[in-house]
C-alpha positions in Angstrom: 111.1 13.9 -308.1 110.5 11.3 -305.4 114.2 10.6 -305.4 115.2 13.9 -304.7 112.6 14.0 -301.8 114.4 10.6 -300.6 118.0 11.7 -300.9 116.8 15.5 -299.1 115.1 12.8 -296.2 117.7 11.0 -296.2 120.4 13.5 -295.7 117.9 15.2 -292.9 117.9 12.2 -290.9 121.8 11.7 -291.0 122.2 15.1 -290.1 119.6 14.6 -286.9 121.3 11.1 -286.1 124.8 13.5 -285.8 123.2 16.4 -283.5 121.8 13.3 -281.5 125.2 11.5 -280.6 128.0 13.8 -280.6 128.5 12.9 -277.2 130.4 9.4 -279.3 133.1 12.0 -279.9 134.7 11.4 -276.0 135.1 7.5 -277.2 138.8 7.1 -278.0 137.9 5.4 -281.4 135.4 8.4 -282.4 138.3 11.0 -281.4 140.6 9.3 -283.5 138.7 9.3 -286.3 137.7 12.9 -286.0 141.0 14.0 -285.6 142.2 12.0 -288.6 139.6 13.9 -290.2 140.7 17.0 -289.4 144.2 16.7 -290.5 143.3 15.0 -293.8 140.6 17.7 -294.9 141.9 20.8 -293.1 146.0 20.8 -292.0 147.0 19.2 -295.2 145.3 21.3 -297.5 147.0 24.5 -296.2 150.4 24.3 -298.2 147.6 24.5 -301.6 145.7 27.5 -300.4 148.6 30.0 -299.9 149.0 31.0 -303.3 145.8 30.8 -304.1 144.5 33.2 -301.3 147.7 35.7 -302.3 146.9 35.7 -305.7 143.3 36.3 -305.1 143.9 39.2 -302.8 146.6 40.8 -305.0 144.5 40.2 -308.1 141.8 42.0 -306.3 143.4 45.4 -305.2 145.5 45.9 -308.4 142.3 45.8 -310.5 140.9 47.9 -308.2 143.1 50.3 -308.4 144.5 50.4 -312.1 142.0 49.4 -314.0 139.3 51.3 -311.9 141.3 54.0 -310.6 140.2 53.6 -307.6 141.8 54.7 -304.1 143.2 52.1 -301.7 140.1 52.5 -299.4 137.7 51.4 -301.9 140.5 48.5 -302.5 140.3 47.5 -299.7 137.0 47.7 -299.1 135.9 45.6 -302.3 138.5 43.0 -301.0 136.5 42.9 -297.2 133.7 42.4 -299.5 134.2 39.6 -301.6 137.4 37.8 -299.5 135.9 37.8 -296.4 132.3 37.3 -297.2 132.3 35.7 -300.3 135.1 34.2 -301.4 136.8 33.0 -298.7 134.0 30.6 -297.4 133.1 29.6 -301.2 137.2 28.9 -301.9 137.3 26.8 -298.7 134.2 24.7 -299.3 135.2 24.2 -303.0 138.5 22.9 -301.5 137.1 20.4 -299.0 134.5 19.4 -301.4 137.5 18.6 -304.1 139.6 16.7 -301.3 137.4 15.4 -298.9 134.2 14.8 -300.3 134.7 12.6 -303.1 136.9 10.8 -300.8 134.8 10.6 -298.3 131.7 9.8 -300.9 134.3 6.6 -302.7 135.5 5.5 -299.3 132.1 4.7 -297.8 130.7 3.3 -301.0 133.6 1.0 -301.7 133.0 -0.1 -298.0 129.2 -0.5 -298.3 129.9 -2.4 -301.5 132.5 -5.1 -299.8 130.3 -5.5 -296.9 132.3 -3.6 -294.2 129.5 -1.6 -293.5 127.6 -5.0 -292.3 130.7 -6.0 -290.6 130.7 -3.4 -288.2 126.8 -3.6 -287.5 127.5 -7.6 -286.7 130.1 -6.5 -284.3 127.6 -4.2 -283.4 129.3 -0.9 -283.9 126.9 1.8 -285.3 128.6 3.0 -288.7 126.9 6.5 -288.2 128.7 6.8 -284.9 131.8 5.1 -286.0 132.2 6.9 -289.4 129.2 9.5 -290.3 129.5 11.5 -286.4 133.5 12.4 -286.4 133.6 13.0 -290.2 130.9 16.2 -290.4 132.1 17.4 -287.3 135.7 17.2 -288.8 134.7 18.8 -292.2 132.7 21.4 -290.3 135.6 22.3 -288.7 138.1 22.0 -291.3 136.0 24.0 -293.0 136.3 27.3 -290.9 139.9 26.8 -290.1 140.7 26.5 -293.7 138.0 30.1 -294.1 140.1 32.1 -291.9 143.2 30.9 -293.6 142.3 32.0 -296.8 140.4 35.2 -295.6 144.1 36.1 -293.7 146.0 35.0 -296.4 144.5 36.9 -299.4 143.6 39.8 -297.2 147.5 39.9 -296.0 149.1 38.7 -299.1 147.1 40.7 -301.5 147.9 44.2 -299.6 151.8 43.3 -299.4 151.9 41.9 -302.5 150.2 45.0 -304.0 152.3 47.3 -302.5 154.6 46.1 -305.0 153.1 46.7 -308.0 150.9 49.8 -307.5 150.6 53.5 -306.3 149.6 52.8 -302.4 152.1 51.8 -299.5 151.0 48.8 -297.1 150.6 51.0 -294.5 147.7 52.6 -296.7 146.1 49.6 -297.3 146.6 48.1 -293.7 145.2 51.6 -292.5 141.9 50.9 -294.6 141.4 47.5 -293.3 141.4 48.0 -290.1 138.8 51.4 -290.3 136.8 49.3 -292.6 136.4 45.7 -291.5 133.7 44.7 -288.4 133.4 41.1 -286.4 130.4 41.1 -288.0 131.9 39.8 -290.9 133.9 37.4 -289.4 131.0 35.9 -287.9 129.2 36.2 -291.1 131.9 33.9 -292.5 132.4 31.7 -290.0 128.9 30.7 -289.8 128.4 30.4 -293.3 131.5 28.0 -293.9 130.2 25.9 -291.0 127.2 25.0 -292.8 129.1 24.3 -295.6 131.4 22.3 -293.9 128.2 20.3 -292.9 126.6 20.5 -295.7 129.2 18.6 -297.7 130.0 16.0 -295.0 126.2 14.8 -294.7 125.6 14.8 -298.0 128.6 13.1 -299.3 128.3 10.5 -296.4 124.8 9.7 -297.6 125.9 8.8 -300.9 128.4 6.6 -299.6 126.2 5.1 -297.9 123.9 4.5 -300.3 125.6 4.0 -303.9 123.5 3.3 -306.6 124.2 -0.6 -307.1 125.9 -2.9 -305.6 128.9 -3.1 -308.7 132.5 -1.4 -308.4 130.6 1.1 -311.1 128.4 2.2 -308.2 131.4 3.9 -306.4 132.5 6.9 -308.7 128.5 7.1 -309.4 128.1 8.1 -305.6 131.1 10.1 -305.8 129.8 12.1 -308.9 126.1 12.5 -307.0 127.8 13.6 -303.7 129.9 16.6 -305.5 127.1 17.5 -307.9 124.9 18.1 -304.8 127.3 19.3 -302.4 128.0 21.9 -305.2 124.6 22.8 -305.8 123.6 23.1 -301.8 126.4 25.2 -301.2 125.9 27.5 -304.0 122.0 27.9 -302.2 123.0 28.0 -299.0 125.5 30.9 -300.2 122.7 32.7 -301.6 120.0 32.8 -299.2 122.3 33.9 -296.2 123.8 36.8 -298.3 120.5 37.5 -298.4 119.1 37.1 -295.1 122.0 39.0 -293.8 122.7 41.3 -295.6 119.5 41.7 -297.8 121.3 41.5 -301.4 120.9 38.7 -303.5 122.5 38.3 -306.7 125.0 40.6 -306.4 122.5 43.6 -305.3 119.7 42.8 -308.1 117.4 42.2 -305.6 117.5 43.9 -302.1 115.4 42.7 -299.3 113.2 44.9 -297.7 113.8 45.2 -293.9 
């Protein structure tokens, strides 16, 4: 229990060490890093998304519609529902997490553990502002690029792919969309994929930062912590602003009264 409490303290004061100097991001070595960042966790895990997000959308509105005879304006409005809201943040974070944050979790470790964390504090370079600062601001980031990617994706693919393969034109389906879907949802999702953007950066830096021995077994020990949690965090975080937003929690079990 009291290591829990450490690793939540911990993982609080990285995060308030990053709100306190993002101003490091205008240093050329910080903007090099963050944009590094960027392009490792967000442009080149595009190319992996796109048939994921098609096949999600398409999946969607067929079993919508066949299985469920439904019409294409409940299709599409399940799809708004669990794309834009639901899936599409949770599909992004899962991604990042898989890429980014065991990377990010082994490469610090390995670093802590062959001293080049204390290198750069003896040339007295801060390895939160070096490392920790452009890295959650680049997952953050990543994060809700790689959101609306999927979200346009499945929502796009899945309606022309659909069209294929059941009784409604794309027309129908585009019709329904755009009657149906409010920027209150895109905010919704933005938001949320921010903070799980975050969420994942702090706590996988954290446990790079602090592996669990000082032995080459230590580093896919911190790795293994960092995803576990990450995992966990975001599957909370998910939870409680579905509920705070929209006042349904587990999948409208429990609705909050407003």
């Amino acid at each position: 229990m009291m290591g829990a409490y450490r690793e939540l303290e911990g993982c609080m004061q990285l995060l308030g060490h990053v709100l306190r100097r993002l101003t490091v991001l205008k240093l050329p070595p910080m903007a090099e890093q963050l944009t590094r960042q960027i392009y490792f966790a967000g442009a080149s895990a595009m190319p992996g998304i796109v048939t994921r997000g098609a096949f999600i959308g398409t999946l969607i509105i067929v079993y919508v519609i066949e299985v469920l005879e439904a019409d294409a304006a409940l299709a599409v409005k399940i799809l708004l529902w669990v794309v834009l809201r639901e899936m599409g943040p949770l599909l992004a974070a899962f991604l990042v997490l898989q890429r980014s944050g065991t990377a990010i979790a082994t490469e610090l470790a390995l670093m802590q553990i062959t001293g080049e964390i204390a290198s750069l504090r003896q040339m007295r370079v801060d390895p939160c502002d070096y490392l920790v600062v452009p890295c959650v601001v680049g997952i953050a980031v990543s994060t809700a690029v790689l959101t609306f990617y999927v979200q346009v994706i499945a929502v796009g693919g899945g309606m022309l792919l659909s069209a294929l393969v059941v009784n409604a034109t794309f027309d129908e389906l585009a019709d329904s969309f755009f009657l149906l879907a409010s920027p209150m949802d895109i905010v919704y999702s933005l938001i949320k994929s921010l903070l799980f953007g975050v969420s994942i950066a702090v706590i996988s830096c954290y446990h790079g930062l602090h592996p669990p021995g000082i032995s080459i077994n230590a580093i896919p020990k911190a790795a293994i912590s960092a995803v576990t949690q990450s995992t966990l965090v975001v599957m909370l975080l998910n939870v409680v602003f579905a509920y705070l937003v929209f006042g349904v929690l587990l999948f409208g079990l429990v609705t909050a009264e407003l």
